[in-house]
MDTraj code that builds the backbone (N, CA, C; nanometers):
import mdtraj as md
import numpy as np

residues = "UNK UNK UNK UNK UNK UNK UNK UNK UNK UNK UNK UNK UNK UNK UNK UNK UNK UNK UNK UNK UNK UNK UNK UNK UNK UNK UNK UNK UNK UNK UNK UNK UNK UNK UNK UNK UNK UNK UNK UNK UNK UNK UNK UNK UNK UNK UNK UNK UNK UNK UNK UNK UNK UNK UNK UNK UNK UNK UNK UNK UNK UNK UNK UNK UNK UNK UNK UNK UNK UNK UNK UNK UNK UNK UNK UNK UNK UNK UNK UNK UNK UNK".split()
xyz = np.array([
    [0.0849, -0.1193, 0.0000],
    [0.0000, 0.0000, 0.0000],
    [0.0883, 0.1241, 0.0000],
    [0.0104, 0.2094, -0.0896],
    [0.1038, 0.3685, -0.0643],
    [0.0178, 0.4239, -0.0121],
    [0.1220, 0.5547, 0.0395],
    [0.1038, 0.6729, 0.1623],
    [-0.0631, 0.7123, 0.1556],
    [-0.0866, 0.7257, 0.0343],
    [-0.2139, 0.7806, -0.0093],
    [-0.4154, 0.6557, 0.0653],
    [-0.2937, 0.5644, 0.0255],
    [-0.3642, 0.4063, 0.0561],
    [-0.3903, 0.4001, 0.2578],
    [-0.2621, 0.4430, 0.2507],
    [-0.2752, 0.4432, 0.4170],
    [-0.3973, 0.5624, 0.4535],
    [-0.3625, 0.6874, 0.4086],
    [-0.4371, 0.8143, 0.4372],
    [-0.5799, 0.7890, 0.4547],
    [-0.6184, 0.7147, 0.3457],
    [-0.7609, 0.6494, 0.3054],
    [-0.8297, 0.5601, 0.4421],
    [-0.7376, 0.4375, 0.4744],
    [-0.7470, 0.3654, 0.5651],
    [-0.7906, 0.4688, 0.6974],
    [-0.7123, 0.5670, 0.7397],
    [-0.6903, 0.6474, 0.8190],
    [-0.8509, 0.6831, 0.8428],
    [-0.8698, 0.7423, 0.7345],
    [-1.0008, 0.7842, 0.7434],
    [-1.1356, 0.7358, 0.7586],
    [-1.1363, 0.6415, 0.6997],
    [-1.2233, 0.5353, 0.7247],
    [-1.2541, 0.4826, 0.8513],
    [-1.1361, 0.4549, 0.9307],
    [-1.1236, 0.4013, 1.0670],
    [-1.1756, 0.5846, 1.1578],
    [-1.1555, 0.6763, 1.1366],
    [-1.2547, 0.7984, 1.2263],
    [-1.3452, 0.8103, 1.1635],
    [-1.3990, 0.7998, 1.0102],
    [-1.5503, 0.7491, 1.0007],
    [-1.6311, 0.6789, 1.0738],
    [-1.6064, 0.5452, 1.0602],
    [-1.6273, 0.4450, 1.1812],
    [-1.6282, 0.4931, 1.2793],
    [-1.5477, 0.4826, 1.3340],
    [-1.5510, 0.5561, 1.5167],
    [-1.6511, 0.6599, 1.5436],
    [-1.6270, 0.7228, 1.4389],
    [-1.7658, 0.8494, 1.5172],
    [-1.8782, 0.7829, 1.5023],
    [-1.9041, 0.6981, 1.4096],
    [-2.0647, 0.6479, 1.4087],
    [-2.0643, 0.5171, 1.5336],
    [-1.9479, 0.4713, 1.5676],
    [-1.9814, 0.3869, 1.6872],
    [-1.9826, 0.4829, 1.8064],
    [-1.8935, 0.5458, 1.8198],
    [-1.9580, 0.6544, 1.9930],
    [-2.0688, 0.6931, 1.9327],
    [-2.1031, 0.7475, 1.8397],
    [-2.2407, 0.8060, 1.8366],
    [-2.3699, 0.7006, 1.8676],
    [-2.3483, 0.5765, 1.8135],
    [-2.3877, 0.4538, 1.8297],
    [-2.3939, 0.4258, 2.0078],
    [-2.2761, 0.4488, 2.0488],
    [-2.2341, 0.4054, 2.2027],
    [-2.3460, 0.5040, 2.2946],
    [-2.3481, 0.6435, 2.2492],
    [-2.4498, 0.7381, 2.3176],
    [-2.2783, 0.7983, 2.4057],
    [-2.1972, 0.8245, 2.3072],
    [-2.0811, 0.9164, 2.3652],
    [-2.0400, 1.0067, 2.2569],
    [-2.0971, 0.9978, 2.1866],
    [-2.0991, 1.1494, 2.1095],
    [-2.2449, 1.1860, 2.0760],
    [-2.2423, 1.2907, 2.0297],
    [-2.4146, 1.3535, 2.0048],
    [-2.4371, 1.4213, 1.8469],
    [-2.4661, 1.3611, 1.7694],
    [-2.5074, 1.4241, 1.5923],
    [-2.5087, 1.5070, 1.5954],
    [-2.5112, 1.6476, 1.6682],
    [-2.4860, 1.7276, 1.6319],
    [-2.3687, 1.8180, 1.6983],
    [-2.3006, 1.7361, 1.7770],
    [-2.1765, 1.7723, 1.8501],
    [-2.0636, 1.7873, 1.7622],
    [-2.0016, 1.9319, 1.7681],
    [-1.8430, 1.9388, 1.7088],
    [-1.7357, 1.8341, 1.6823],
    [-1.7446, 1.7382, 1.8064],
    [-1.6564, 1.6193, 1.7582],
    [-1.7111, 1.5406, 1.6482],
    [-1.7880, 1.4746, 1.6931],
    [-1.9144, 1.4154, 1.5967],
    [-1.8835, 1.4308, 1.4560],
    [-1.8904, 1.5821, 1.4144],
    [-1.9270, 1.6233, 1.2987],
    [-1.7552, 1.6947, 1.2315],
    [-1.6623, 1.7035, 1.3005],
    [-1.5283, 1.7216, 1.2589],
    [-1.4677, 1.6073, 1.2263],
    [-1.5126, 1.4781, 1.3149],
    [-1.4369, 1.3174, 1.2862],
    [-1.4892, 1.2658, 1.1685],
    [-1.5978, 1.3332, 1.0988],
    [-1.6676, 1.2675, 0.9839],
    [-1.6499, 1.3565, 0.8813],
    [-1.5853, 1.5210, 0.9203],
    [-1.5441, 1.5986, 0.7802],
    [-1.3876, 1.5638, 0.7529],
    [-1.3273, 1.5059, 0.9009],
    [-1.1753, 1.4690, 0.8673],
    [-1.1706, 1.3702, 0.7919],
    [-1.2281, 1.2398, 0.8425],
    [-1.2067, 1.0810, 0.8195],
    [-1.2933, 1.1112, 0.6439],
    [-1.3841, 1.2192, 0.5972],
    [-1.4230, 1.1850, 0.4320],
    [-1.3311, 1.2073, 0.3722],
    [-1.2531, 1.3713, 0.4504],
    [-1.1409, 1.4350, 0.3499],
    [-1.0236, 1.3471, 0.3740],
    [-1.0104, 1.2901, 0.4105],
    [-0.8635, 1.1893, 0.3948],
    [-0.9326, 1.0911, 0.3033],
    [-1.0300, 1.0239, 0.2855],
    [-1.0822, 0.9391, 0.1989],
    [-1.0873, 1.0027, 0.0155],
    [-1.1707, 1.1030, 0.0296],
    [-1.1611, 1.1710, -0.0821],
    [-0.9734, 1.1906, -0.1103],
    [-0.8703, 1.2483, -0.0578],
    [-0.6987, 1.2322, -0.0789],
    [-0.6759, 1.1185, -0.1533],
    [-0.7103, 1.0205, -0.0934],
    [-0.6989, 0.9033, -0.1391],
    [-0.7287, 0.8361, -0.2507],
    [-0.8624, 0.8864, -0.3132],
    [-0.9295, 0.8936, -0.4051],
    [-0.9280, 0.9254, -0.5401],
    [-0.8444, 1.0755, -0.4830],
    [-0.7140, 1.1443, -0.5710],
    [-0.6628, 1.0810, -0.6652],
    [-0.5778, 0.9359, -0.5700],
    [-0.4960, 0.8425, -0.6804],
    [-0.5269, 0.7520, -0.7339],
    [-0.6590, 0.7058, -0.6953],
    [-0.7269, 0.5644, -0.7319],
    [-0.8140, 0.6133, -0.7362],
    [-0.9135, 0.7015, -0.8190],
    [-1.0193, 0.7899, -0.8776],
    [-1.1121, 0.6809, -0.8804],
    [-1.2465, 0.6889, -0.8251],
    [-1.3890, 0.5918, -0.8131],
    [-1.4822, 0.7138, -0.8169],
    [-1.5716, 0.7473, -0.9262],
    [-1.6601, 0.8408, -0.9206],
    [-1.7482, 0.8323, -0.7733],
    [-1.7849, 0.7142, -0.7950],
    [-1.9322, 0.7240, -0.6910],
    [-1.8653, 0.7382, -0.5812],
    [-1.7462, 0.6567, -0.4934],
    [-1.7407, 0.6973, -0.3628],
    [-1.6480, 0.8461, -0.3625],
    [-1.6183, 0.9013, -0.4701],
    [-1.5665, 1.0389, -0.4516],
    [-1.7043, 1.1325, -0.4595],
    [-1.7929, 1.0727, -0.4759],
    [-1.9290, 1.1385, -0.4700],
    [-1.9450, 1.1544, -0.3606],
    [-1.9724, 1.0649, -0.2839],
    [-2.0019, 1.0367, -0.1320],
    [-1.9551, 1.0879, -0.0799],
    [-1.7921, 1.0789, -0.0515],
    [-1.7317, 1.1462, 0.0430],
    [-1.7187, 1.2763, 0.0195],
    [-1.6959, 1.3562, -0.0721],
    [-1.7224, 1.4733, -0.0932],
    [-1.8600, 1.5570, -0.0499],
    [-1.9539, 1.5278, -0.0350],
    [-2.0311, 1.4921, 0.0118],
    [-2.0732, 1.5173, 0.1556],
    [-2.0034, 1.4076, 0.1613],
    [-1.9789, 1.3881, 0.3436],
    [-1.9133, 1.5115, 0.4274],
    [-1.8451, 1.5293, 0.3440],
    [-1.7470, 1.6063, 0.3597],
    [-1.8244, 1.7752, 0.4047],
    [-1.8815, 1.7848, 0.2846],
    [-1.9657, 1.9171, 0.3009],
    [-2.1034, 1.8977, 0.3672],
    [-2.1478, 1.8104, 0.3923],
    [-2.2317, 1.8413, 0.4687],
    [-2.2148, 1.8295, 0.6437],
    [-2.0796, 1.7711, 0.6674],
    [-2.0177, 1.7535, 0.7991],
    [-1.9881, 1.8937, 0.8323],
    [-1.9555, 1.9939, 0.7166],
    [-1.8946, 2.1257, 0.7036],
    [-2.0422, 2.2017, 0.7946],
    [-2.1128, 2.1850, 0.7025],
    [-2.2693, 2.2276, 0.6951],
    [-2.3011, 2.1979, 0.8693],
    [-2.2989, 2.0913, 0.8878],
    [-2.3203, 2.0739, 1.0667],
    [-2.2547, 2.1466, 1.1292],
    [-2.1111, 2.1998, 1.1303],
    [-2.0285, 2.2262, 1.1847],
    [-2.0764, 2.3790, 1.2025],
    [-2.0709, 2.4761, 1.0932],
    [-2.1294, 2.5783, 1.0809],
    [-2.2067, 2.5673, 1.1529],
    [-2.3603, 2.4981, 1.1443],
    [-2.4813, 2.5339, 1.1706],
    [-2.4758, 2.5316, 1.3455],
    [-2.4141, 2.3858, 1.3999],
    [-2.3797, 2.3963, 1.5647],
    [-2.3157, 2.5155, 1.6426],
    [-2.2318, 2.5710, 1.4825],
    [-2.1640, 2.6845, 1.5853],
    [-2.2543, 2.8220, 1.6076],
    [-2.2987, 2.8376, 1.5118],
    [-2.4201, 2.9417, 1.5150],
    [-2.5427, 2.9804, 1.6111],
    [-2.5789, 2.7582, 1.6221],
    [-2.6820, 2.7695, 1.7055],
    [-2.6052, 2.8231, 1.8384],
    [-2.4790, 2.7909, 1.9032],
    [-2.4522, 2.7678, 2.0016],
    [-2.4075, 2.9880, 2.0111],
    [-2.4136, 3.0388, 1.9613],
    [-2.3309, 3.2145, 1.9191],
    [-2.4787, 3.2225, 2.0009],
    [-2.6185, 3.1859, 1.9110],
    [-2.7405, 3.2271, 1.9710],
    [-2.7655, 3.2381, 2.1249],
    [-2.7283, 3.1216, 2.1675],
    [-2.7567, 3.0491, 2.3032],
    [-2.7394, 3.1770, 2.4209],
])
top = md.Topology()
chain = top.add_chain()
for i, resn in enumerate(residues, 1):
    res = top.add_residue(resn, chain, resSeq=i)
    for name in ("N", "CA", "C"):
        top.add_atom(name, md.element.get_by_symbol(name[0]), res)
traj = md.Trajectory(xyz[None], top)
């Protein structure tokens, strides 16, 4: 595997993870961690992607990516209100 191959792996494995604490009831969907471990772990996937180009899951994670963005924003806003 190359560097890029690893990066991918990388990401995948804090994909995962956030949906198991979130799963566990130790993170919260709309919590900053939550939603940063799932814009990190796409954008290292999408890197990866880079070199071994797959339309559909560069769909996805891109994707993922921006709408993890989209949470991120929106939590911080709600929380400016508070």
């Amino acid at each position: 595997m190359e560097w890029h191959d690893w990066v991918g792996m990388v990401g995948v494995i804090v994909t995962l993870t956030a949906f198991l604490l979130l799963q566990a009831g130790k993170l919260h969907g709309t919590g900053f961690i939550y939603q940063a471990m799932n814009a990190l772990g796409a954008a290292a996937v999408v890197l990866s992607l880079l070199y071994n180009f797959n339309l559909s899951a560069f769909i996805v994670e891109a994707a993922w990516v921006a709408i993890s963005i989209y949470g991120m924003v929106r939590g911080w806003r709600l929380r400016q209100m508070e």
